[in-house]
C-alpha positions as CSV (number, residue, x, y, z in Angstrom):
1,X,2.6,-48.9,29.8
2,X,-1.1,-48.0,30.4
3,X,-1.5,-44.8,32.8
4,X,-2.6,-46.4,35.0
5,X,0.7,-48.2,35.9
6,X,2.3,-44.9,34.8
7,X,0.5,-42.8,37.5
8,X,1.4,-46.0,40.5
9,X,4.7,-45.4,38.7
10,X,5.2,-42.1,39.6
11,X,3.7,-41.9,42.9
12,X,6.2,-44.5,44.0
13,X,9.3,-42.9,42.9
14,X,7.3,-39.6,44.1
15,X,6.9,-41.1,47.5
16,X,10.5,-42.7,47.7
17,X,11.7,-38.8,46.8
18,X,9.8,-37.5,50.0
19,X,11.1,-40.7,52.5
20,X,14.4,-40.2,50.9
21,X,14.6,-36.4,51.3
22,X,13.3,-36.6,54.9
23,X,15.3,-39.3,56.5
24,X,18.7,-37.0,55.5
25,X,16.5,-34.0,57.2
26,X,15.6,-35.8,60.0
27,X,19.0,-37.6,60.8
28,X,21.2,-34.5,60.3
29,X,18.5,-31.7,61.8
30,X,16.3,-33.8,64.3
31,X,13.2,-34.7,63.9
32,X,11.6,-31.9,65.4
33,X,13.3,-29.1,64.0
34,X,12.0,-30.5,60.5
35,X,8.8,-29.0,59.0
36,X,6.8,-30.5,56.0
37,X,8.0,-27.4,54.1
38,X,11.3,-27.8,54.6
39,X,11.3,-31.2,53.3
40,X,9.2,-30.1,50.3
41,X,11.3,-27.6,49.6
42,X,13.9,-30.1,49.9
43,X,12.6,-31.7,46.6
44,X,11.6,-28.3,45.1
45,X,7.7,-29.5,45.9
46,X,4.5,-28.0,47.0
47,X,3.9,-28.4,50.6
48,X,0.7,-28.4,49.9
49,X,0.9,-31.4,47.7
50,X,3.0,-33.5,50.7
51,X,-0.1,-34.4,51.5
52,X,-1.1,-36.4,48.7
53,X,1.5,-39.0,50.3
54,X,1.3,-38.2,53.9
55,X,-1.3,-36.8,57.2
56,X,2.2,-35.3,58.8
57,X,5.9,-35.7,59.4
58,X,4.8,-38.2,61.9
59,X,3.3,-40.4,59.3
60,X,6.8,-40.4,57.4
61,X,8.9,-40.8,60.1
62,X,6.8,-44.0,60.9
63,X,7.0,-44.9,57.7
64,X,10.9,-45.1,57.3
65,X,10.9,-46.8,60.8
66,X,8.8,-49.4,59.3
67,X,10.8,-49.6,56.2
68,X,14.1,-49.9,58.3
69,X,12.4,-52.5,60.8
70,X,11.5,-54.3,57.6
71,X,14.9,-54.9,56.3
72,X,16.3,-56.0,60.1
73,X,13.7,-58.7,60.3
74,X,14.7,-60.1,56.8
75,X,18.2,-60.7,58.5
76,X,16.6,-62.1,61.6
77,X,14.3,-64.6,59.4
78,X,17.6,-65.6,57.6
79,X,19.3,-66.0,61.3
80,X,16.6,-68.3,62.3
81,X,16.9,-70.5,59.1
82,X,20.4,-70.9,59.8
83,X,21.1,-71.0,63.3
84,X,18.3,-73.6,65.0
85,X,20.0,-73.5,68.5
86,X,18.8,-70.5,70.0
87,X,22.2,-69.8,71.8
88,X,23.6,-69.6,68.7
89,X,21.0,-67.9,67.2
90,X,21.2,-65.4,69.7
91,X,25.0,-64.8,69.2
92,X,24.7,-64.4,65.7
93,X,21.6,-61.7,66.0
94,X,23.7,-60.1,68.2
95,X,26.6,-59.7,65.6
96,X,24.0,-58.6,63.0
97,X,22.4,-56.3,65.1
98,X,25.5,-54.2,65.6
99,X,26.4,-55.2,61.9
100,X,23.1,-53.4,60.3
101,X,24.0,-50.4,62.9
102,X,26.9,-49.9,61.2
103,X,26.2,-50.4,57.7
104,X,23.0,-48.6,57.8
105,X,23.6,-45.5,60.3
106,X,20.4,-43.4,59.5
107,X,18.1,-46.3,59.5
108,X,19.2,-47.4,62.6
109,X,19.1,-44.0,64.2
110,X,15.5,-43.0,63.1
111,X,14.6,-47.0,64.6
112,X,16.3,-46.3,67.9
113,X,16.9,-43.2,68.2
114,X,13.7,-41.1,68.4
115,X,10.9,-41.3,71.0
116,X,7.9,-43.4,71.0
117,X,5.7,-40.3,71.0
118,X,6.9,-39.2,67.6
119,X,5.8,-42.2,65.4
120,X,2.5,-44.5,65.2
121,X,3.4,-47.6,67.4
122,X,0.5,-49.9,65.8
123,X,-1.1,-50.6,62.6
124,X,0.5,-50.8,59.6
125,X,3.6,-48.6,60.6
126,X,4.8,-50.4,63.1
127,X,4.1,-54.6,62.2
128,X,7.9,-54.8,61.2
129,X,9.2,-53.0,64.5
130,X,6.6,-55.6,66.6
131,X,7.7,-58.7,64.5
132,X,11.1,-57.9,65.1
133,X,10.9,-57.6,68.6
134,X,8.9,-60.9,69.0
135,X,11.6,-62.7,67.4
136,X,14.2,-61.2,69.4
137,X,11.9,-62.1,72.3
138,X,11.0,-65.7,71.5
139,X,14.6,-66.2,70.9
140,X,16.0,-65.2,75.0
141,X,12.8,-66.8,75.5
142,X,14.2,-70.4,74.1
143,X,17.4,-69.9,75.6
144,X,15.8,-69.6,78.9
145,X,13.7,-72.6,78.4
146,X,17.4,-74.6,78.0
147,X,18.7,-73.6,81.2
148,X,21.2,-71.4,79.8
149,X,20.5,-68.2,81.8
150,X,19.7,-70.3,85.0
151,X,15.6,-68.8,86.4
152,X,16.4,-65.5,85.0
153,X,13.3,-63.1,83.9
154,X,12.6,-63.2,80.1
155,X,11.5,-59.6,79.5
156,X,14.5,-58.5,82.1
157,X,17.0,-60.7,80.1
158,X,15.8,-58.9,77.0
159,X,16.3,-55.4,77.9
160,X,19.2,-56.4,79.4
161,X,20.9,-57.8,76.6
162,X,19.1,-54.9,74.4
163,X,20.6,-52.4,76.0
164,X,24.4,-54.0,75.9
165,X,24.1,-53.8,72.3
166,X,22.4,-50.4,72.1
167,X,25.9,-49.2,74.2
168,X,28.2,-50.9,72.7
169,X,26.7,-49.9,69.2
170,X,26.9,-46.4,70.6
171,X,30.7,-47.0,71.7
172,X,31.8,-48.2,68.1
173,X,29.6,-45.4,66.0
174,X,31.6,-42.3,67.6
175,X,34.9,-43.9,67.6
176,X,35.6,-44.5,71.8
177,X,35.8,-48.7,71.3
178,X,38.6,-48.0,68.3
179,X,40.3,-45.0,70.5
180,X,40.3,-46.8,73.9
181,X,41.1,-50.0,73.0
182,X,44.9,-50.3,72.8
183,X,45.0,-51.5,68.9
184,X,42.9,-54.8,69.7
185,X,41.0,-56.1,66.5
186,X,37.5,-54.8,66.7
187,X,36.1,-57.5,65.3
188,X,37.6,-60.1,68.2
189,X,36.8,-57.3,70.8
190,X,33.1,-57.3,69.9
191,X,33.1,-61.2,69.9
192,X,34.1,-61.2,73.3
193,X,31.8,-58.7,74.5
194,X,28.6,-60.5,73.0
195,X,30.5,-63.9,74.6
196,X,30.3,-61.8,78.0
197,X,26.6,-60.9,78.0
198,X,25.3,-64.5,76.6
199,X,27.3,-66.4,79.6
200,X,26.0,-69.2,81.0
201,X,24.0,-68.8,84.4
202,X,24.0,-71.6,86.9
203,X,21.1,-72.6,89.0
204,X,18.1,-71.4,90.0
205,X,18.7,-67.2,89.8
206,X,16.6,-64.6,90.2
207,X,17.6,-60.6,90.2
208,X,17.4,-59.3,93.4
209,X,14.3,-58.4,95.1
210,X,13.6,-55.1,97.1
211,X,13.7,-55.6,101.0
């Protein structure tokens, strides 16, 4: 191996050490109680030489959103290869929405979690977190255009059905769905749910207007 390679090398697994070190920091202490010392001295590194990676803890933290965004919208790419109807690509994005919540706790936490005022929401740190949205998007989009959800706003549909998930996800991750819900299977619960929130809307609705 030339050195060259050998120096990319090692700044990689370098850089992976720091995003590594910092997402634990950040998850378990909050963002903003976490210093670029502390996570240097996390990796028994110079502070000083953080720098060679990153501007600031904001530039990390945008950096493992990005990296998390960019794994969800691999399973949203697959979702759309496999699932052509929108309804049903809608219902299975929903299912793996809550699934990546649960497998992958700290991504999805420093994705949803912290504000919009603690990472960089354009350029290069955020292109995943856009694309994903789109596609989420462009899918309520389609199902509206089928008459599935009746005259129903797009973006207020999407929140909407954003904001189911981001509860329920909420509901399962500190136990309350498994402690409340009288031995049901989880798995069937959460169908049912999801069934609930993509139902069919007849006619010509619209939310209601202030008088």
């Amino acid at each position: 191996m030339d050195t060259r390679k050998r120096r990319e090398r090692d700044r990689e697994r370098m850089r992976r050490r720091i995003l590594d070190a910092a997402r634990q920091l950040f998850v378990r202490e909050g963002f903003d109680n976490v210093s670029l010392r502390r996570i240097a001295s996390r990796i028994e590194y110079s502070p000083a030489a953080l720098y060679r990676y990153f501007r600031n803890k904001r530039e990390i933290l945008s950096a493992l959103r990005e990296e998390g965004f960019a794994g969800f919208v691999e399973r949203q790419d697959r979702g759309r290869e496999r699932f052509p109807d929108p309804v049903e690509r809608l219902r299975a994005g929903a299912r793996e929405y809550i699934r990546f919540a649960l497998e992958e706790p700290d991504n999805y936490h420093l994705m949803f979690s912290t504000t919009c005022d603690q990472v960089d929401l354009d350029g290069e740190w955020a292109a995943s977190s856009i694309r994903s949205f789109r596609l989420f998007r462009d899918t309520v989009a389609e199902c509206v255009a089928t008459g599935r959800f009746g005259g129903l706003d797009v973006n207020a549909l999407v929140f909407a059905l954003w904001g189911q998930l981001h509860g329920l996800v909420h509901l399962i991750a500190t136990g309350q769905v498994a402690a409340l819900n009288d031995g049901e299977d989880l798995d069937d619960l959460v169908g049912r749910i999801i069934e609930f929130g993509l139902r069919p809307v007849p006619g010509d609705n619209e939310f209601p207007k202030n008088a």
